[in-house]
C-alpha positions in Angstrom: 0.0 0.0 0.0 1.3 3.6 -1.1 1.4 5.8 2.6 2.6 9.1 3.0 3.0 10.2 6.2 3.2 13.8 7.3 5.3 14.3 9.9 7.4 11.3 9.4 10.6 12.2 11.1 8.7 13.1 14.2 8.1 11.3 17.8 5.2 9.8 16.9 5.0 10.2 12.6 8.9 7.8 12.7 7.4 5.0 14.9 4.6 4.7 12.5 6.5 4.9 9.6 9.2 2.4 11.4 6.1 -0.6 12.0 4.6 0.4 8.1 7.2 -0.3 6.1 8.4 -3.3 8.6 4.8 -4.7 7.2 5.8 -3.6 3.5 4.2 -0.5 2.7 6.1 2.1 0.8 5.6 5.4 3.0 6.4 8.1 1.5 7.5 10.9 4.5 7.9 14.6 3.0 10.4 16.6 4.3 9.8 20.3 5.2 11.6 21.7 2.2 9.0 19.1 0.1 5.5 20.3 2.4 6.0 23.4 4.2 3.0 23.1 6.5 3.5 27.2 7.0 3.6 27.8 3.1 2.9 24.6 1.2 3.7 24.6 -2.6 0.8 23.5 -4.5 2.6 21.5 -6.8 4.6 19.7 -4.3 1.7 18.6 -2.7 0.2 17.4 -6.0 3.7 15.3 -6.7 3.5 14.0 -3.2 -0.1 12.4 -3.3 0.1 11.1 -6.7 -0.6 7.7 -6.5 -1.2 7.4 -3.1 -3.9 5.6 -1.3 -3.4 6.7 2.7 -3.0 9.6 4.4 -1.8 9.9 7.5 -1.2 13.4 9.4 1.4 13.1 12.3 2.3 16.6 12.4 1.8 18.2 16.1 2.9 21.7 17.1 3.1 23.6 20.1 3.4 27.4 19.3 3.1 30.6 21.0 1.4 31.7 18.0 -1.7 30.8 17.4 -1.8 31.8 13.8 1.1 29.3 13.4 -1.3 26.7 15.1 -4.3 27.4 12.8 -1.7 27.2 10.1 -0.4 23.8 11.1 -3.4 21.9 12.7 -6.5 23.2 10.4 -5.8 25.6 7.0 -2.9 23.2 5.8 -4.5 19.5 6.6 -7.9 20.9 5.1 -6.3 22.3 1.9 -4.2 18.3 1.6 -7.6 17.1 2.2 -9.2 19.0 -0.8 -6.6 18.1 -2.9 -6.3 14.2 -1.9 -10.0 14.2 -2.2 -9.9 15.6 -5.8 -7.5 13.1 -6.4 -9.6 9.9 -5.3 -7.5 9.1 -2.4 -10.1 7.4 -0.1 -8.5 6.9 3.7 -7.1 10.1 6.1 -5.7 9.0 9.4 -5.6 12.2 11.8 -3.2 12.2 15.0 -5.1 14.5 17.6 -5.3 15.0 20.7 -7.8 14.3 23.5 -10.3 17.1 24.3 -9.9 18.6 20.7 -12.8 20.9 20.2 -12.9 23.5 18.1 -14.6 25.9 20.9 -11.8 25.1 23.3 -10.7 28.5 24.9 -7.1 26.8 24.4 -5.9 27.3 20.9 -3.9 24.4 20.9 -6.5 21.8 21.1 -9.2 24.2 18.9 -7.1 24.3 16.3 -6.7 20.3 16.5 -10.7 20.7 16.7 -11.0 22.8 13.5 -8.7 20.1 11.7 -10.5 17.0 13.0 -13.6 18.8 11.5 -12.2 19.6 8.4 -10.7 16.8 7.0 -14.0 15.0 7.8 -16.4 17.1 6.2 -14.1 16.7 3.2 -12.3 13.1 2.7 -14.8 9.9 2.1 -13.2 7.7 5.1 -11.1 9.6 8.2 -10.1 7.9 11.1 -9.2 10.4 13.8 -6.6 9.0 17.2 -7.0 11.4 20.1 -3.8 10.7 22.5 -3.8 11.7 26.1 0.0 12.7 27.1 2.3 10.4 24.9 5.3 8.7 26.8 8.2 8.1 24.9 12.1 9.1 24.4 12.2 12.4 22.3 8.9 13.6 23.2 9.2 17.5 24.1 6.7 17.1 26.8 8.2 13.8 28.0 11.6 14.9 28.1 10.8 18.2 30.6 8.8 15.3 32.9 11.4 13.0 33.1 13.9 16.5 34.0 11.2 17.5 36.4 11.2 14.1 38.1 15.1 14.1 38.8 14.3 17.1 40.9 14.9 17.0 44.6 11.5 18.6 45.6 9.0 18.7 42.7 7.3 22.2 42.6 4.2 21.5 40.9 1.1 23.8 40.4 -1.8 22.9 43.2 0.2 19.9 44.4 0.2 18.0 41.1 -3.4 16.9 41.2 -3.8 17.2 37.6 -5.4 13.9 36.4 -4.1 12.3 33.4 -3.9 8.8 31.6 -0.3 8.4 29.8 -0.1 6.6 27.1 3.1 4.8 25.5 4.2 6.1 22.3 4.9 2.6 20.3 0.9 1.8 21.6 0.0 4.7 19.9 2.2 4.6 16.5 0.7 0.9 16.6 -2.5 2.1 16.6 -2.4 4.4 13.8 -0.6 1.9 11.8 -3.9 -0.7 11.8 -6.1 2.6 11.3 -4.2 3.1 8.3 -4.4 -0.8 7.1 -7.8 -2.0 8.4 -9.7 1.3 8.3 -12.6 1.8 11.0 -15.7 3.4 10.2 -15.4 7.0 8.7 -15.6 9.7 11.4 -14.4 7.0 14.4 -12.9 8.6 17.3 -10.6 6.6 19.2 -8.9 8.2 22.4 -5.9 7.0 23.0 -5.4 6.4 26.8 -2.7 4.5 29.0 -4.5 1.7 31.3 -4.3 4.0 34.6 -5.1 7.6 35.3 -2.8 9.4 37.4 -2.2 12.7 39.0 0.4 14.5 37.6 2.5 14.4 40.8 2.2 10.2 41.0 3.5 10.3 37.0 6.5 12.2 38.3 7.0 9.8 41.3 6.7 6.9 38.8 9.3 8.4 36.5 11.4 9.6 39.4 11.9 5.8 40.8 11.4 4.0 37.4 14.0 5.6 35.6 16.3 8.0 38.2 16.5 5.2 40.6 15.2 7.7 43.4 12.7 7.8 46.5 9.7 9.3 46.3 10.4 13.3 46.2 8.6 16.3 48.5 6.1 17.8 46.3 6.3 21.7 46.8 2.5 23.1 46.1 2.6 26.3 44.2 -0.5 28.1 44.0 -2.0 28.8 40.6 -2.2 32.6 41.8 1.6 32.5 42.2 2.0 31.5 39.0 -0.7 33.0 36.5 1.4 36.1 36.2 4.3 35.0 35.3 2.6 32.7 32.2 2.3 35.0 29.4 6.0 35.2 30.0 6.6 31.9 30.2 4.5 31.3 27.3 7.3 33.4 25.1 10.5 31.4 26.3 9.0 28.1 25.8 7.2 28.9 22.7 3.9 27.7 24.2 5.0 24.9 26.5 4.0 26.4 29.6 0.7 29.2 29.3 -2.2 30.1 30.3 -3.7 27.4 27.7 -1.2 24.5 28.9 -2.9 25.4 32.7 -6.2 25.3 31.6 -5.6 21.9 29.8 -4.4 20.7 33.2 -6.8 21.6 34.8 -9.8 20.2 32.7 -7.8 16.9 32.7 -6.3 14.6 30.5 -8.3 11.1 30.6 -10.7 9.2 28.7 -12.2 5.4 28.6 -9.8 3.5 26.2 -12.1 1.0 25.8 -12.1 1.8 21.8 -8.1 1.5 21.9 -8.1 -1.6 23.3 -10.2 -3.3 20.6 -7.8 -1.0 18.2 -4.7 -2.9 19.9 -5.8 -6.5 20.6 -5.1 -5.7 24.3 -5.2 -3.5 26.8 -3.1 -0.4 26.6 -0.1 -0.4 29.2 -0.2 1.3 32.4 2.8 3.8 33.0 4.6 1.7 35.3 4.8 -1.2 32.6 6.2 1.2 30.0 8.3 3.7 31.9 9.8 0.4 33.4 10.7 -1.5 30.3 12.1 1.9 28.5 
């Protein structure tokens, strides 16, 4: 089967590519000079989906910008998916995130909203994956954890109470891979959660004696009132990783029944001391 996979050389879009053409696909993964999602060349994009049967969009951003997030997450995957519907292709795999909605006051997960919609108003069979926070070596997000759990005293926001359900990273490239071979029905929604939900503070703890070899830290609470006026600057020197919207998505909480996954994997998703032990 001809694959091309956008965002192929990335956490998540390289383990899929890895287990696709281990099966014998040919996956074809443009590189930015090929697709610039910010300013994508027309013909390029024409020469990449020509003769293609799957698409699969792997491409995640975290910006300080949200115009560079509407960019990346809705007006680019909804003009591919005009253009690989004129051309006949009949399967789009989407890699979103869970609690995309396009009314989210976060822009991250609204844009993610706008391009879940989009590409399924427009392509004949979409399969969308909504990942809770992805586990895995070379994951932005994953690598600040696994610094933050090497800390002495862990200085978390409310105590680390956040809820959320990791999930392992070669669970969820697996399950993009079968979307993209034994397609589900169009417009299924599978939310792709770890088999535990957490607080943030236990993941920490987790990582802390899985992979630091370490007790147990003190968690220092910091009070959300400390900290809100210090985000918009925050948001500017980590170019989105830690802001008001990053907060908010904490707070609403990160978990979802994975019941769907499960069938989607032949088993049931890990837990994170399985997979942050065998890493």
């Amino acid at each position: 089967m001809n694959i091309v996979l956008l965002g192929g050389s990335g956490f998540v879009g390289s383990r899929v590519a890895e287990i696709l053409r281990n099966k014998g696909h040919n996956v074809t993964t443009p590189n930015r000079q090929e697709l610039d999602l910010l300013n994508p060349n027309l013909h390029n994009v024409e020469k990449i989906l020509s003769n293609q049967q799957v698409i699969i969009n792997a491409v995640g951003v975290m910006s300080r910008y949200a115009e560079v997030l509407d960019k990346v997450h809705y007006q680019t995957p909804k003009l591919l998916a005009e253009i690989a519907a004129d051309m006949n292709i009949k399967h789009w795999v989407q890699l979103s995130a869970l609690g995309a909605d396009w009314q989210y006051p976060a822009e991250f997960l609204a844009s993610k909203g706008r391009g879940d919609n989009a590409v399924l108003q427009i392509m004949p069979s979409v399969n969308i994956a909504r990942p809770s926070v992805i586990y895995g070596r070379g994951g932005a997000s994953c690598e600040l954890f696994i610094k933050l759990a090497k800390l002495p005293i862990l200085p978390l926001p409310e105590q680390g109470r956040f809820l959320l359900q990791p999930v392992c990273v070669n669970e969820v490239a697996i399950g993009l891979a079968n979307m993209a071979e034994n397609p589900l029905p169009h417009g299924a929604i599978v939310n792709m959660t770890g088999g535990k939900v957490v607080s943030m503070a236990e993941y920490l703890t987790i990582m802390r004696q899985n992979l630091h070899h370490k007790l147990p830290a003190k968690v220092l609470n910091i009070p959300l009132s400390l900290i809100k006026p210090f985000l918009p600057i925050t948001k500017i020197l980590s170019n989105g990783m830690l802001s008001p919207d990053s907060i908010q998505m904490l707070q609403d909480g990160n978990t979802a029944d994975n019941a769907a996954f499960a069938c989607l994997l032949g088993k049931t998703p890990q837990n994170p001391d399985e997979f942050i032990q065998a890493a």
